[in-house]
C-alpha positions as CSV (number, residue, x, y, z in Angstrom):
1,X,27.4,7.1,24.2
2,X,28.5,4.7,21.9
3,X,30.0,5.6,18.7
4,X,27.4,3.5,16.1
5,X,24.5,4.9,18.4
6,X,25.8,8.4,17.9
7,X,25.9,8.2,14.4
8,X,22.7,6.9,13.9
9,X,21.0,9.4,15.7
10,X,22.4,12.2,13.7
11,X,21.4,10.4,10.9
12,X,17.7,10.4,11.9
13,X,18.3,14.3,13.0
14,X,19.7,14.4,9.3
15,X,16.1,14.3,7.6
16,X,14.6,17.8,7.1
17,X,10.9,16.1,8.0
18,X,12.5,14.8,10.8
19,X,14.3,17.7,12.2
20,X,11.1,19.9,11.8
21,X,9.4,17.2,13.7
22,X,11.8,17.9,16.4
23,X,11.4,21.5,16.4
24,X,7.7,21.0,16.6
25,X,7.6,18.4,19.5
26,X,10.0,21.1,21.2
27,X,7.0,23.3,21.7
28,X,4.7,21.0,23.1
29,X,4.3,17.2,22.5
30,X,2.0,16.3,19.7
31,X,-0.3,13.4,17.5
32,X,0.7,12.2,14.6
33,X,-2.7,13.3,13.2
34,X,-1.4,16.7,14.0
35,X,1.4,16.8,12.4
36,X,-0.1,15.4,9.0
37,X,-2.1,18.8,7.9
38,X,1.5,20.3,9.1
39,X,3.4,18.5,6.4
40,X,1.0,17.8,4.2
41,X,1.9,14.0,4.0
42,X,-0.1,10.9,5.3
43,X,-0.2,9.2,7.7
44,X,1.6,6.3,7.0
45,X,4.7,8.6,6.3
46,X,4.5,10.5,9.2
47,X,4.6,7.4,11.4
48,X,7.8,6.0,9.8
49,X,9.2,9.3,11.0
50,X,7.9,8.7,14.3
51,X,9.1,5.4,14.3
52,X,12.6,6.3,13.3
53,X,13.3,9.0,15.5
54,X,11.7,6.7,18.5
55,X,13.7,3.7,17.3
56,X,16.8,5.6,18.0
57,X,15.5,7.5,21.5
58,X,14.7,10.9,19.9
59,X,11.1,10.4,21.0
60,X,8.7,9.0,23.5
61,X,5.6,7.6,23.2
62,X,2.9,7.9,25.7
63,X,-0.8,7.1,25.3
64,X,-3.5,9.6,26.3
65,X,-7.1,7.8,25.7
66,X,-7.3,6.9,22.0
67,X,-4.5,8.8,21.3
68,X,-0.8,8.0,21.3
69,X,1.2,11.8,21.9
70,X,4.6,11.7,21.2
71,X,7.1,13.9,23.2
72,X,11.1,14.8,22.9
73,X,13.3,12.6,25.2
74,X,15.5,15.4,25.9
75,X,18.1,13.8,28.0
76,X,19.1,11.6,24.7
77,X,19.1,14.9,22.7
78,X,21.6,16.2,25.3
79,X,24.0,13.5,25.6
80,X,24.4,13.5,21.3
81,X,25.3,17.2,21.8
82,X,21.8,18.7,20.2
83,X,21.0,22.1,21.1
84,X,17.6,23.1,20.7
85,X,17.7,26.2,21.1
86,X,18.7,27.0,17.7
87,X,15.8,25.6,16.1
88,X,13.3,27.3,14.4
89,X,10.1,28.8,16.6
90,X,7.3,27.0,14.6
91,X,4.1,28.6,17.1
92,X,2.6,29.7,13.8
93,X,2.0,26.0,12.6
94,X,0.5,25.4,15.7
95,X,-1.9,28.9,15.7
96,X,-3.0,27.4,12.5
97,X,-4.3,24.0,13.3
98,X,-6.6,25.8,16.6
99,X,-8.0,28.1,13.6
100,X,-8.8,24.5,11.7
101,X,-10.0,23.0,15.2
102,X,-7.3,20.3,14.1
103,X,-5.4,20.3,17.8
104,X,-6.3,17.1,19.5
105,X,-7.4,17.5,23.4
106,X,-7.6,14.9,25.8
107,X,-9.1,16.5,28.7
């Protein structure tokens, strides 16, 4: 991996909002409307994480309907060195958005 590209990912993995993100996405891939009520931001600012995790290949994109999920590309994770493994197990956030009725599901 080039030096410059390496550097800017662990830049994006540098952000605590970001890094959670990561964390979360580890667990299953996810909306961005799920992830607002998690981080009690908008919208608008959870997308520009999106966007800069995806603009340096920490993130796919896939659409599902009306809704575009977002999943870890884990081969670029692995080639910068990330282990994720050592992240925090965030299942509780998730627990909490079925008690809201706040997971989106495409079936």
């Amino acid at each position: 991996m080039e030096f410059h590209k390496l550097a800017d990912a662990l830049k994006a993995l540098g952000d605590p909002t970001r890094l959670k993100i990561i964390a979360l996405l580890n667990m299953r891939d996810c909306c961005v409307c799920e992830l607002v009520p998690i981080f009690g931001i908008s919208q608008p600012s959870i997308s520009k994480h999106m966007s800069r995790l995806k603009n340096v290949d920490l993130v796919t994109e896939t659409r599902r309907g009306q809704w575009v999920f977002y999943s870890l590309n884990r081969k670029q994770l692995e080639d910068i060195g990330f282990s994720l493994t050592r992240l925090p197990d965030f299942s509780s956030e998730f627990d909490e958005l079925e008690r809201q009725g706040l997971l989106v599901t495409c079936e």
